[in-house]
C-alpha positions in Angstrom: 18.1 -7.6 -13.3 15.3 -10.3 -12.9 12.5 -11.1 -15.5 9.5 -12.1 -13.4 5.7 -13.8 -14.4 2.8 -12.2 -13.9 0.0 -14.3 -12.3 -4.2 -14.8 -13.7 -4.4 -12.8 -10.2 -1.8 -10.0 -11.0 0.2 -10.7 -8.8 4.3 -11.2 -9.2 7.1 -12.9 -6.8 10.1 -10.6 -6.1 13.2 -12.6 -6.4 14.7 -13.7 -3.4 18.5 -12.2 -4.4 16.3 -8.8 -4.2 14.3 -9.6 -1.3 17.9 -10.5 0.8 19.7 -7.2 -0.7 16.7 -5.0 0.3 15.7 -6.5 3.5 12.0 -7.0 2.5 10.7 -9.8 4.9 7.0 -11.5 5.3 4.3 -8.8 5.7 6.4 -5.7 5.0 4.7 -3.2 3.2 5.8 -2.0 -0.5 4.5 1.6 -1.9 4.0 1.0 -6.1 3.0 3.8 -8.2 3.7 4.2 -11.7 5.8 6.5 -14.0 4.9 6.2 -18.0 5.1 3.1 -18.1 7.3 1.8 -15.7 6.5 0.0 -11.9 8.4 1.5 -9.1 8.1 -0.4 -5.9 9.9 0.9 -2.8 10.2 -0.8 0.8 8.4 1.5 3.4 10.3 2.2 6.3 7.1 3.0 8.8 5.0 1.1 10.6 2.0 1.1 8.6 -0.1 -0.7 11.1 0.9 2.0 13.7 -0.1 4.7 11.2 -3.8 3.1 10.3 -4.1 2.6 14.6 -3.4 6.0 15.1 -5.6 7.6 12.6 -8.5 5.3 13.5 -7.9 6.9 16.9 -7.7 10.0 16.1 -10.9 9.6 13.7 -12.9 8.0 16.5 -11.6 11.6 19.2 -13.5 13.1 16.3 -16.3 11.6 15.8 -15.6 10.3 12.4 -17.3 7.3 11.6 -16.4 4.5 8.5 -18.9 5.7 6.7 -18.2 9.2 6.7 -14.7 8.0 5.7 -16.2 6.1 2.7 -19.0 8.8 1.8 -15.5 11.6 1.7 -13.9 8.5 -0.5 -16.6 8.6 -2.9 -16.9 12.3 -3.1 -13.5 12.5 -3.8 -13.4 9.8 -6.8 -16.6 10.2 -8.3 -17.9 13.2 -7.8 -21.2 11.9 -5.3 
């Protein structure tokens, strides 16, 4: 168990003991989500950049533009 800081910019350092027993390395991606009131944080083992490559792909086959993306985002979250 670690106690870690958190920074003006909300951001925190995982310890290195954790980093070594999980494997994370530079530029790895980390899914957090919350439950109550405790942080969960959990190494993804995908290749995120694949994933975003392939559905910018797939969007573009479609005819999907960025703002259609954004104007759905918006819909979705507030309602527009």
């Amino acid at each position: 168990m670690e106690v870690v800081k958190v920074s003006s910019k909300g951001q925190i350092v995982i310890p290195k003991s954790l980093r070594e027993k999980l494997g994370i390395k530079e530029g790895e991606y980390l899914l957090i989500f919350s439950r109550g009131d405790v942080i969960v944080m959990k190494k993804l083992n995908i290749d995120v950049e694949e994933i975003l490559k392939e559905g910018e792909e797939a969007a573009k086959s479609l005819g999907v533009s960025e703002e259609d993306v954004a104007k759905a985002v918006r819909k979705v979250r507030y309602g527009e």
